[in-house]
DRENRO-234273 format. One record per residue (C-alpha): x negated, y, z negated; residue in one letter; residue number from 1. Coordinates in steps of 0.2 Angstrom, whole numbers. Example, Ala and Ser with C-alpha at 12.3 -4.5 7.8 and 13.67 -1.06 7.14 Angstrom:
residues 2
<atom <-62 -22 -39> A 1>
<atom <-68 -5 -36> S 2>
This chain:
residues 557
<atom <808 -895 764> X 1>
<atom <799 -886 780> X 2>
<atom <797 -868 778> X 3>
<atom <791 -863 797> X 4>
<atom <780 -848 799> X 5>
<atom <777 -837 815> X 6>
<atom <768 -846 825> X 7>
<atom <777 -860 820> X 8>
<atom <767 -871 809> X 9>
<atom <778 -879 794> X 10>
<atom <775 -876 775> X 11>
<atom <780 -888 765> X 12>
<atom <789 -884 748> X 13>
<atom <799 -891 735> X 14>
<atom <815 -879 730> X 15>
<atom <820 -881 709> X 16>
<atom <838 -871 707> X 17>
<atom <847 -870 693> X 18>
<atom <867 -879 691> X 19>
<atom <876 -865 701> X 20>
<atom <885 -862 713> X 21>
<atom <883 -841 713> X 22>
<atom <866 -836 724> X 23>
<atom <851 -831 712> X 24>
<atom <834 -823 714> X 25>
<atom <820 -834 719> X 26>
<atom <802 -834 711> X 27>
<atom <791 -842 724> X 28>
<atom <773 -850 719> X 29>
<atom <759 -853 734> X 30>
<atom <747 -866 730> X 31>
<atom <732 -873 738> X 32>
<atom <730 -886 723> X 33>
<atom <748 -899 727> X 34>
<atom <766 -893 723> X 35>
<atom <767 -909 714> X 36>
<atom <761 -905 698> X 37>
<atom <769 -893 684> X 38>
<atom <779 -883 694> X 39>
<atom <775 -865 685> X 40>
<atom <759 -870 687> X 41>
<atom <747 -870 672> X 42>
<atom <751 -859 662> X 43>
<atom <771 -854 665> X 44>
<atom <786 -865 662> X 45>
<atom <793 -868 680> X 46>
<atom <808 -877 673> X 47>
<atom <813 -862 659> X 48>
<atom <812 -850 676> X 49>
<atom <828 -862 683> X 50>
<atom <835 -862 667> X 51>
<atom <835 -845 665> X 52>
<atom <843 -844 681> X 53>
<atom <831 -842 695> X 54>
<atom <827 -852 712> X 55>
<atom <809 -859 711> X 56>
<atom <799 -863 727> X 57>
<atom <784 -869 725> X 58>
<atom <774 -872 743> X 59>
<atom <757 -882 748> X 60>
<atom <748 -865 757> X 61>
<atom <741 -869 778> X 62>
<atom <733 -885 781> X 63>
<atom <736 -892 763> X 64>
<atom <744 -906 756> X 65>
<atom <758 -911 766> X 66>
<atom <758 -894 775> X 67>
<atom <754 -891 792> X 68>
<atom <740 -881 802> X 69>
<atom <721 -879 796> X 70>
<atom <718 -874 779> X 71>
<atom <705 -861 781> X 72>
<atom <704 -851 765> X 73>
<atom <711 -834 763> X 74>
<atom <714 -830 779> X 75>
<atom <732 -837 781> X 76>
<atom <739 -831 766> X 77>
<atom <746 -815 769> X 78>
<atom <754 -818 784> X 79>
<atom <763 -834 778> X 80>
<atom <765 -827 763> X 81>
<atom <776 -815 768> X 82>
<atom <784 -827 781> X 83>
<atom <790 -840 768> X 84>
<atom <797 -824 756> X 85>
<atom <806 -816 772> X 86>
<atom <815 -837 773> X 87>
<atom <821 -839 757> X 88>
<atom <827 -822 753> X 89>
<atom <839 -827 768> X 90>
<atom <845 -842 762> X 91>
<atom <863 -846 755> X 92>
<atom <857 -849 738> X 93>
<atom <846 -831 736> X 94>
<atom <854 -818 731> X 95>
<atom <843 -807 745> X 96>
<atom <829 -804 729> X 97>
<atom <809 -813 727> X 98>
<atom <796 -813 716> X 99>
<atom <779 -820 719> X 100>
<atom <765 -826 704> X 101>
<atom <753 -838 702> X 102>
<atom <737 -841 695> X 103>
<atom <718 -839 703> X 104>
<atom <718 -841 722> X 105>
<atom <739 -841 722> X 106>
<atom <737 -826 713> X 107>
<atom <727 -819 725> X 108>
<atom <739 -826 738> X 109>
<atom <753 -815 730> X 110>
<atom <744 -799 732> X 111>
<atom <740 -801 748> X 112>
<atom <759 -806 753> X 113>
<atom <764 -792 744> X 114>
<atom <754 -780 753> X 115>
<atom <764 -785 769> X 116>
<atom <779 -778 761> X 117>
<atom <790 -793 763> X 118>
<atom <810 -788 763> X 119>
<atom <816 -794 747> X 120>
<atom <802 -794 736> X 121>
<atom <803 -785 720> X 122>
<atom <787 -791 710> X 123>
<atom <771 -799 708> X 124>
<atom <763 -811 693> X 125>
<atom <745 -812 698> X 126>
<atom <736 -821 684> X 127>
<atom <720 -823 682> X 128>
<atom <716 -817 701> X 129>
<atom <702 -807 709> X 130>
<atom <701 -793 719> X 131>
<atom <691 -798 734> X 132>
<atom <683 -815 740> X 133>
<atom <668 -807 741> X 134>
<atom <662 -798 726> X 135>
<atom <668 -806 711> X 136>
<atom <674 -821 719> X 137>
<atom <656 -828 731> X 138>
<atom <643 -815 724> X 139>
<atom <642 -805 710> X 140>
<atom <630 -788 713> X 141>
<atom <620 -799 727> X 142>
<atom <618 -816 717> X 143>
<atom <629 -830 725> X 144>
<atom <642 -837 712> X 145>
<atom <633 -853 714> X 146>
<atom <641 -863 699> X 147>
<atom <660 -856 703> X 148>
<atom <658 -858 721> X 149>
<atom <651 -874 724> X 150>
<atom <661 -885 710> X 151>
<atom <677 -875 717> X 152>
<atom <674 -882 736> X 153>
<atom <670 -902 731> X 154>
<atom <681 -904 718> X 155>
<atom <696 -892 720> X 156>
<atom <695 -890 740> X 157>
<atom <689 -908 744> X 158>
<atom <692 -922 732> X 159>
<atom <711 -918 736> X 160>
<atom <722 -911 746> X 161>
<atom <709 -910 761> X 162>
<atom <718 -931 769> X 163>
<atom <700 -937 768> X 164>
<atom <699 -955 765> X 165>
<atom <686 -969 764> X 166>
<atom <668 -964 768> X 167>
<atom <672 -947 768> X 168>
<atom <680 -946 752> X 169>
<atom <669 -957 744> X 170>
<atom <654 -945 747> X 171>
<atom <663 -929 741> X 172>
<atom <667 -939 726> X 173>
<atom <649 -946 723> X 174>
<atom <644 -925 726> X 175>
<atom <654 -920 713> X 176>
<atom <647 -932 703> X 177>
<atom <631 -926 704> X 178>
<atom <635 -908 705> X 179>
<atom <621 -905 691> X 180>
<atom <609 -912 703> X 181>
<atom <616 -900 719> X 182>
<atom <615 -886 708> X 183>
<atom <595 -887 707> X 184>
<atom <593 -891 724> X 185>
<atom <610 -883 732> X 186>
<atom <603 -887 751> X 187>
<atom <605 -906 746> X 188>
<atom <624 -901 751> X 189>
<atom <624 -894 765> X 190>
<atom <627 -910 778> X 191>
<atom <642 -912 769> X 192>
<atom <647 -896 768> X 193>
<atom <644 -892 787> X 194>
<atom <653 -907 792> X 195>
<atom <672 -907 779> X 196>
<atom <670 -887 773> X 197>
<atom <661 -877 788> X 198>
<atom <668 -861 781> X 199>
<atom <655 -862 766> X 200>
<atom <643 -857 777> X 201>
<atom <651 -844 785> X 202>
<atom <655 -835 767> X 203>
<atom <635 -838 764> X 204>
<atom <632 -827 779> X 205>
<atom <642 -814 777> X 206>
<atom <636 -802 762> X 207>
<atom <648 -793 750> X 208>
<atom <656 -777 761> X 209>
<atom <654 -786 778> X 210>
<atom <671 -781 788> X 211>
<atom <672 -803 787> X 212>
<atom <680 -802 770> X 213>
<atom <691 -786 773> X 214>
<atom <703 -799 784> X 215>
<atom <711 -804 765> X 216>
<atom <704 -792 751> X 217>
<atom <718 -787 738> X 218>
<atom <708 -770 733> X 219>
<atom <708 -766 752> X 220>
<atom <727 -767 753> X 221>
<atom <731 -757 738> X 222>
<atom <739 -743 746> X 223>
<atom <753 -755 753> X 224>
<atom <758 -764 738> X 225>
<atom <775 -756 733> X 226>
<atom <783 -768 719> X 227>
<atom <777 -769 703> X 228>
<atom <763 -780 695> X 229>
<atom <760 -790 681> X 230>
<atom <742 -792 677> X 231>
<atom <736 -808 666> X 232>
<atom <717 -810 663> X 233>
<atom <704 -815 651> X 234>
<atom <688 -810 643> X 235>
<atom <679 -823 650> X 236>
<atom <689 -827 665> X 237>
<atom <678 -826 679> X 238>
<atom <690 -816 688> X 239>
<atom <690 -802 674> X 240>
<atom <684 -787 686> X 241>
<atom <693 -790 699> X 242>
<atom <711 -789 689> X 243>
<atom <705 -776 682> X 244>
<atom <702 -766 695> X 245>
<atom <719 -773 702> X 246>
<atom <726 -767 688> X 247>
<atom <721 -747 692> X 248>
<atom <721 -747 710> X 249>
<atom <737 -750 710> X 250>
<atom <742 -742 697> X 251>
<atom <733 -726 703> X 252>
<atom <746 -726 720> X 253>
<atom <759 -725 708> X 254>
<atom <767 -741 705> X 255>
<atom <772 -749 691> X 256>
<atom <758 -759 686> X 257>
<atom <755 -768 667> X 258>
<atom <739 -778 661> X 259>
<atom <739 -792 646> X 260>
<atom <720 -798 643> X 261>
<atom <718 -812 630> X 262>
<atom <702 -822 621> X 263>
<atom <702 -832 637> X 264>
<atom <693 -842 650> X 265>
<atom <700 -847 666> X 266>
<atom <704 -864 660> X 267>
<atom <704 -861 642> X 268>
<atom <721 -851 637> X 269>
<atom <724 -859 618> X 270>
<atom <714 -846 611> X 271>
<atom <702 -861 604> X 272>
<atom <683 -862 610> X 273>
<atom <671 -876 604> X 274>
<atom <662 -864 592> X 275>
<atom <675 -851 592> X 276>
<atom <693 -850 584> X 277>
<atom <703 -833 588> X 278>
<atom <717 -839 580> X 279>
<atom <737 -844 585> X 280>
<atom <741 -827 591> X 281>
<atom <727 -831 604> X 282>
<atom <737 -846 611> X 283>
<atom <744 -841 628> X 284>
<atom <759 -851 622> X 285>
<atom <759 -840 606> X 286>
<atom <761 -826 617> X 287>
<atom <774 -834 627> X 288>
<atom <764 -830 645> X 289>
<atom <783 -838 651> X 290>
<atom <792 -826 643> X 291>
<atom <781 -810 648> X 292>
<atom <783 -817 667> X 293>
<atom <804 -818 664> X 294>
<atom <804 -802 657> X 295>
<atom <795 -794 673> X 296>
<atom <808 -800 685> X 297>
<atom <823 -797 675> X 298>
<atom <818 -780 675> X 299>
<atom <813 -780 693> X 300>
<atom <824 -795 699> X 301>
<atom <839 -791 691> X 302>
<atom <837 -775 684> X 303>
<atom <838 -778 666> X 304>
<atom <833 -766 655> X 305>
<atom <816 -773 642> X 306>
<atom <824 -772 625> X 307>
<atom <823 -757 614> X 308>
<atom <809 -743 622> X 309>
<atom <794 -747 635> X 310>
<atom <779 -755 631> X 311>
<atom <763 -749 632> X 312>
<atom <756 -756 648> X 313>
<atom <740 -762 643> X 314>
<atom <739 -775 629> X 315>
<atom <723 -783 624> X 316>
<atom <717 -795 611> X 317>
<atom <702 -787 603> X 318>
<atom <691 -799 597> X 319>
<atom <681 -798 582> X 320>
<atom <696 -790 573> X 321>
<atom <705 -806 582> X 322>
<atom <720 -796 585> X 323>
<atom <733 -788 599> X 324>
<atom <732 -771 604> X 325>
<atom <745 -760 615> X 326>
<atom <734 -746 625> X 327>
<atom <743 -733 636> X 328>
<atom <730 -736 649> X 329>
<atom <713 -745 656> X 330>
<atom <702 -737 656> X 331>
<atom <708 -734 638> X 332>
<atom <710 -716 633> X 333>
<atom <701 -712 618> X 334>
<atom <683 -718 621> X 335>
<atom <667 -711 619> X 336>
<atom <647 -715 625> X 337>
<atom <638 -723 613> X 338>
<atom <621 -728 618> X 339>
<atom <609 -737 612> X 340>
<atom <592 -738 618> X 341>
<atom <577 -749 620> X 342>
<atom <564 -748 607> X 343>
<atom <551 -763 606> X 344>
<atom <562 -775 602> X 345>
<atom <576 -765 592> X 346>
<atom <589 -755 601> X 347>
<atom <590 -738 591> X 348>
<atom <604 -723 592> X 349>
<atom <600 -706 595> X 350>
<atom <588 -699 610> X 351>
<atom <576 -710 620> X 352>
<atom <561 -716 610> X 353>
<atom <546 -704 615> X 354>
<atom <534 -719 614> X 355>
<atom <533 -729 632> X 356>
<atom <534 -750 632> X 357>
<atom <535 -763 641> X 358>
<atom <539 -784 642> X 359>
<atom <535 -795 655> X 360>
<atom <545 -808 661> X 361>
<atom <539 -824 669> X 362>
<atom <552 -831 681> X 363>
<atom <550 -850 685> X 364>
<atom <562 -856 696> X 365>
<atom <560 -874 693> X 366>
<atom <563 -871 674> X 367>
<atom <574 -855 675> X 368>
<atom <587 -850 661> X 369>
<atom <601 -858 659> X 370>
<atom <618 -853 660> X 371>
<atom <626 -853 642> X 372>
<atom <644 -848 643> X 373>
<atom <651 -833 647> X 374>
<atom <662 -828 661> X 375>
<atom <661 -843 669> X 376>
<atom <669 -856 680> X 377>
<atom <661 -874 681> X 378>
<atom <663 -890 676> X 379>
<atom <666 -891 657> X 380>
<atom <678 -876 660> X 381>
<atom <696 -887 655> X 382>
<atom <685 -890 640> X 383>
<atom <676 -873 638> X 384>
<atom <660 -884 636> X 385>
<atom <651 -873 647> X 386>
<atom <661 -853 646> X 387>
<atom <668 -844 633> X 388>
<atom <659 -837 616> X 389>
<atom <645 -849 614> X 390>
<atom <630 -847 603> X 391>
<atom <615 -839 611> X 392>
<atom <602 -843 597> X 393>
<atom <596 -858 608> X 394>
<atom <591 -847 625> X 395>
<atom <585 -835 615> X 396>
<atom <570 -844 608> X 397>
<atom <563 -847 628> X 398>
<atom <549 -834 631> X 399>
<atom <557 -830 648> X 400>
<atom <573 -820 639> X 401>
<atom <571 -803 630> X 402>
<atom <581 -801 615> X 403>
<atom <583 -780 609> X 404>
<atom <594 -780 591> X 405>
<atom <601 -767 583> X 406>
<atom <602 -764 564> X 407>
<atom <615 -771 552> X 408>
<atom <633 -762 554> X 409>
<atom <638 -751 540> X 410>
<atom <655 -748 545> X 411>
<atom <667 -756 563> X 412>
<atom <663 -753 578> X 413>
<atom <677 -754 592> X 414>
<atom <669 -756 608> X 415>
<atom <684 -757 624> X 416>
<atom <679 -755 641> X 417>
<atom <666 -758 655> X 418>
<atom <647 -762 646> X 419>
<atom <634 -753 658> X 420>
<atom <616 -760 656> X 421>
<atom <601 -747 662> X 422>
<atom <586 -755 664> X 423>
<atom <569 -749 671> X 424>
<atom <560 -765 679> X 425>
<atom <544 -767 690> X 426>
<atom <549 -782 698> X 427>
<atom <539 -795 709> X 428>
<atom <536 -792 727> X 429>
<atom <548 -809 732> X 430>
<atom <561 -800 721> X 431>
<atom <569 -802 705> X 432>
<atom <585 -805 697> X 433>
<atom <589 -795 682> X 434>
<atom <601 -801 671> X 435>
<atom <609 -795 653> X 436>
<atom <621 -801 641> X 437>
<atom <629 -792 628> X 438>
<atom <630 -802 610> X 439>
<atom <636 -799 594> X 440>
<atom <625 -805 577> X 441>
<atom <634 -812 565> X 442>
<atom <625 -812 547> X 443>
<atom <621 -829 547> X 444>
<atom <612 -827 565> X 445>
<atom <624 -833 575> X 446>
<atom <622 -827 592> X 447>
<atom <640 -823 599> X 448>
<atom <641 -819 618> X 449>
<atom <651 -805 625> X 450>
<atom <650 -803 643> X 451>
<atom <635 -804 655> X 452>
<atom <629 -799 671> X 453>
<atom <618 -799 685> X 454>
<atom <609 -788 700> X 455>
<atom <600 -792 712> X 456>
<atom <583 -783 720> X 457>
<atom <578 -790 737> X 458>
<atom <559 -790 742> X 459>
<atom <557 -773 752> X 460>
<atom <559 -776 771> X 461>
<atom <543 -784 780> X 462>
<atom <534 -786 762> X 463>
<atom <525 -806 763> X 464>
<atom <533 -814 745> X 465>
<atom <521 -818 733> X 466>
<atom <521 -831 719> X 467>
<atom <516 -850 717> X 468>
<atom <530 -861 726> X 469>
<atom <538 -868 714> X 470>
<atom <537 -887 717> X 471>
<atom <550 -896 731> X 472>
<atom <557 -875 733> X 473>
<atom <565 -876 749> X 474>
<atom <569 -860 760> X 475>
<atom <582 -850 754> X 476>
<atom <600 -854 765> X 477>
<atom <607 -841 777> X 478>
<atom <616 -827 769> X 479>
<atom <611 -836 750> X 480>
<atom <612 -819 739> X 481>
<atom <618 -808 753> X 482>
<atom <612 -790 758> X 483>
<atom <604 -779 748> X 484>
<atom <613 -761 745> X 485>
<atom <606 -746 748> X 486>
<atom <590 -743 735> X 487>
<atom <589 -761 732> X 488>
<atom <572 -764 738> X 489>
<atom <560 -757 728> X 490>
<atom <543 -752 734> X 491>
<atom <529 -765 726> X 492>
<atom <524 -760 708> X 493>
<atom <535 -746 706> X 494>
<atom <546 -745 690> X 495>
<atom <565 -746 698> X 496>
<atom <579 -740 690> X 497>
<atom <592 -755 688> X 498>
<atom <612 -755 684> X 499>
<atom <617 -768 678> X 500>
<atom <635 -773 674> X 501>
<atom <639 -785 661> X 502>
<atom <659 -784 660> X 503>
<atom <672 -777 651> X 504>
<atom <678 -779 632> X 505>
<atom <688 -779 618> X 506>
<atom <678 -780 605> X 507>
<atom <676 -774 586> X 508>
<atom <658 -779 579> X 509>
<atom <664 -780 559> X 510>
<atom <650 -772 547> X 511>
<atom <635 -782 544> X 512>
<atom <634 -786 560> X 513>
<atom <622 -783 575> X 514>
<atom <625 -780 591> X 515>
<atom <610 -787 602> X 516>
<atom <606 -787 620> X 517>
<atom <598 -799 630> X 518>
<atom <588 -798 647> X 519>
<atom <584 -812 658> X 520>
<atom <579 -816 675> X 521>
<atom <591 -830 680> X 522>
<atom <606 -836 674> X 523>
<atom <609 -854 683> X 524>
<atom <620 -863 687> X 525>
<atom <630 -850 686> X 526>
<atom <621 -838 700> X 527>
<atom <608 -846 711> X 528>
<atom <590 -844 709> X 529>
<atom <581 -829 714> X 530>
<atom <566 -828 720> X 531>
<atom <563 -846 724> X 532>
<atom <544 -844 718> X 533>
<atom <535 -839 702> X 534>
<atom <538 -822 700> X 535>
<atom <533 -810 687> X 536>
<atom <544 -794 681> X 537>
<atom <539 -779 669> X 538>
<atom <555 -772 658> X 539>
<atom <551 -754 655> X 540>
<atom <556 -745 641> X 541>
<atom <555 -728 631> X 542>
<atom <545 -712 637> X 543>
<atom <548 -709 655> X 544>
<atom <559 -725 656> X 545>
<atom <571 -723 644> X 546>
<atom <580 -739 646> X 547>
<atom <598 -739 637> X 548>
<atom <613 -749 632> X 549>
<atom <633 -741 637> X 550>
<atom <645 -745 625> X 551>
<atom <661 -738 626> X 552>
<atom <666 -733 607> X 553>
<atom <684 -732 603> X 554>
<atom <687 -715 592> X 555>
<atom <694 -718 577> X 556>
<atom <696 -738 581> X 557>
């Protein structure tokens, strides 16, 4: 069916309602990626929604599929959004009620709709969605979401959906097979990309807090979402701080709002990594990720009470202790600062080591580190080849990474929240990318990643960069890495204090383990390279630079 918008371009949509004759609520799903798949989408049961009762629509979004207009990302969605929940509340077959959920980008889609306050909506499912398209979606504290972002235009954007055909098709398809090759030399890309994606440019030129991204960011609309929200997310989705912080900014303007974060990546929801098994309660299936989203709209749809009292609103799978936890908030209540500094090579409890150190790091961008899982989003994700827990040991042993380990545990340690890195660097006059992961030591030395992160310093206004070339380095593209923040260009040879944050967990390193940290310079595929040159960076730690690990202990855990 045609769903027709304001201006008057027409959605498709294909309608699923159950074998009655009385008017129901409808749950309506916006997709950029083709109606004619599942129609829950990945990870719900579109046809146990009918069953149990409720009209499903499920609709190509602008410009996609067999819909009309342009698709041009983002942009469109909160307007037609809330155009196609405003038609079908008003059809014969709704009983005047909607619901909107979806995963990723539809996810995203829903939050925005919903913020336009739509007659008839009752509640949201976002799941596994972001809360901007800048930060956390293009760039992550500066660095460009290279691996993400690129893989996500060819192959999900592109290769379908886009009504390209022959030569044109063919050449996304052969880019897509070669995407290892475009990730070390991105600017190979960009004739195709100015030509059937122009808006990939324009999101290169336009840093993180540029009024260009606050025409569709969820955590700008916050105030104007009313219904309430059901939260889905993983430990390694690449998503993760945004639903987070979807989670308490609307929850902090006092609407209903719950959050469920499993041992997952974007793609991998059965709770089963290639080195890493969290067992059956992991699967999303386990859990019944369907059921949670049926219970949401009764309550809200149809105003049926949840059986026996209210759940906690937070529920997280902690891993380590492999199990799930209810929580009456996130951040979780209870939690204390334990720190753990840099020592040499150790990280130690107790005040800052009196002695002053330091490593230096040699950055080669034509050998840099390599991405090895983690909260990531590229092309072994459906496998969880390249996110998710894997083991560190082999990066580890490169001379460019800094590895600072802990002592053997004597006793649990919960960790649940935001990890906060501190780092004191001297970087290179071109700039520097400073990067941490935060691992767990198992006693037979596997090397079990956390979460990661990243920030960017930029070389200070007017300074020349210095550094060998690094052979075939090309310029740098407009925009690549975005604007530094304010403090973000250190003066040459000074010792800058650096934040770095790695992510958020649920944890519980089990005694005889070790909880190590890494430091890097790059991270890539998954961010781009940073400074395109030979660089050189000095870590500082101990006496005046006391750098030091955040770990949020749970009390008692």
């Amino acid at each position: 069916m045609k769903i027709p918008m304001r201006d008057g371009v027409l959605l498709n949509a294909d309608l699923y309602r159950p074998d009655t004759t009385r008017e129901v609520p409808v749950l309506i799903r916006r997709t950029p990626y083709g109606k004619g798949g599942s129609p829950g989408g990945a990870s719900v049961d579109g046809l146990r929604l009918v069953r149990s009762g409720y009209a499903l629509l499920v609709q190509d979004v602008r410009g996609r599929f067999d819909s009309g207009g342009t698709f041009d990302p983002y942009w469109n969605e909160a307007r037609d959004g809330a155009d196609t929940v405003a038609w079908a509340v008003r059809q014969p077959w709704c009983d005047g009620s909607a619901g909107l959920f979806g995963r990723s980008y539809e996810g995203m889609a829903a939050l925005l709709a919903a913020a336009e306050q739509p007659p008839g909506l009752r509640a949201v499912a976002p799941h596994v969605a972001g809360s901007g398209f800048d930060e956390g979606w293009t760039r992550q504290d500066g660095a460009l979401q290279l691996g993400f972002l690129l893989y996500w235009v060819l192959y999900d954007l592109l290769l379908d959906g886009a009504g390209l055909s022959g030569p044109a098709l063919a050449e996304v398809a052969g880019a897509v097979d070669r995407i290892d090759e475009l990730y070390r030399d991105p600017d190979a890309a960009a004739d195709l990309l100015d030509r059937l994606a122009p808006y990939y440019r324009e999101w290169l030129a336009h840093p993180t807090g540029h009024p260009y991204w606050k025409r569709a960011a969820p955590r700008d609309s916050y105030p104007s979402v009313d219904v309430p929200v059901l939260n889905l997310t993983g430990w390694y989705d690449i998503f993760l701080a945004g639903a987070l912080e979807n989670y308490r900014g609307i929850r902090e303007q006092g609407v209903e709002t719950h959050l469920v974060v499993g041992p997952w990546s974007h793609c991998v929801t059965g709770g089963t990594f290639p080195q890493r098994r969290y067992g059956l309660a992991a699967d999303e299936k386990r859990l019944d990720v369907t059921a949670l989203h049926l219970d949401h709209f009764d309550r809200h749809l149809r105003g049926r009470p949840t059986v026996a009292s209210a759940p906690e609103p937070v529920r997280l799978f902690l891993t380590g202790a492999d199990e799930w936890r209810a929580f009456p908030d996130w951040p979780v209540p209870g939690t204390e600062a334990y720190v753990l500094h840099l020592d040499g090579r150790r990280l130690v409890t107790g005040p800052a080591p009196e002695a002053p150190g330091s490593d230096v790091i040699r950055h080669d961008p034509a050998a840099p580190v390599p991405t090895a899982g983690g909260a990531t989003a590229l092309p072994g994700q459906f496998t969880g080849g390249d996110c998710g827990p894997l083991d560190q040991r082999e990066v580890e042993r490169r001379d460019d990474v800094l590895c600072f380990t802990g002592e053997p545990l004597t006793a649990p340690l919960t960790v649940v929240g935001d990890i906060v890195l501190t780092v004191y660097v001297t970087p290179d006059v071109a700039g520097a990318d400073v990067t941490g992961k935060l691992v767990d030591v198992w006693p037979d030395g596997r090397a079990e990643l956390l979460c990661d992160g990243i920030h960017r310093l930029t070389p200070r206004a007017g300074t020349p960069q210095a550094g060998t070339p690094a052979p075939g380095a090309a310029a740098p593209p407009p925009g690549t890495g975005g604007a530094p923040a304010a403090g973000d260009e250190p003066a040459p040879g000074t010792p800058t204090q650096v934040t770095v944050r790695l992510g958020a967990v649920g944890h519980v390193f089990r005694t005889r383990h070790r909880v190590r940290l890494e430091v890097a310079a790059a991270n890539t595929p998954r961010f781009d390279v940073h400074p395109r040159v030979v660089a050189h960076h000095t870590v500082h730690h101990g006496g005046a630079h006391p750098s030091h690990l955040l770990l949020p202990r749970l009390a008692g855990g």
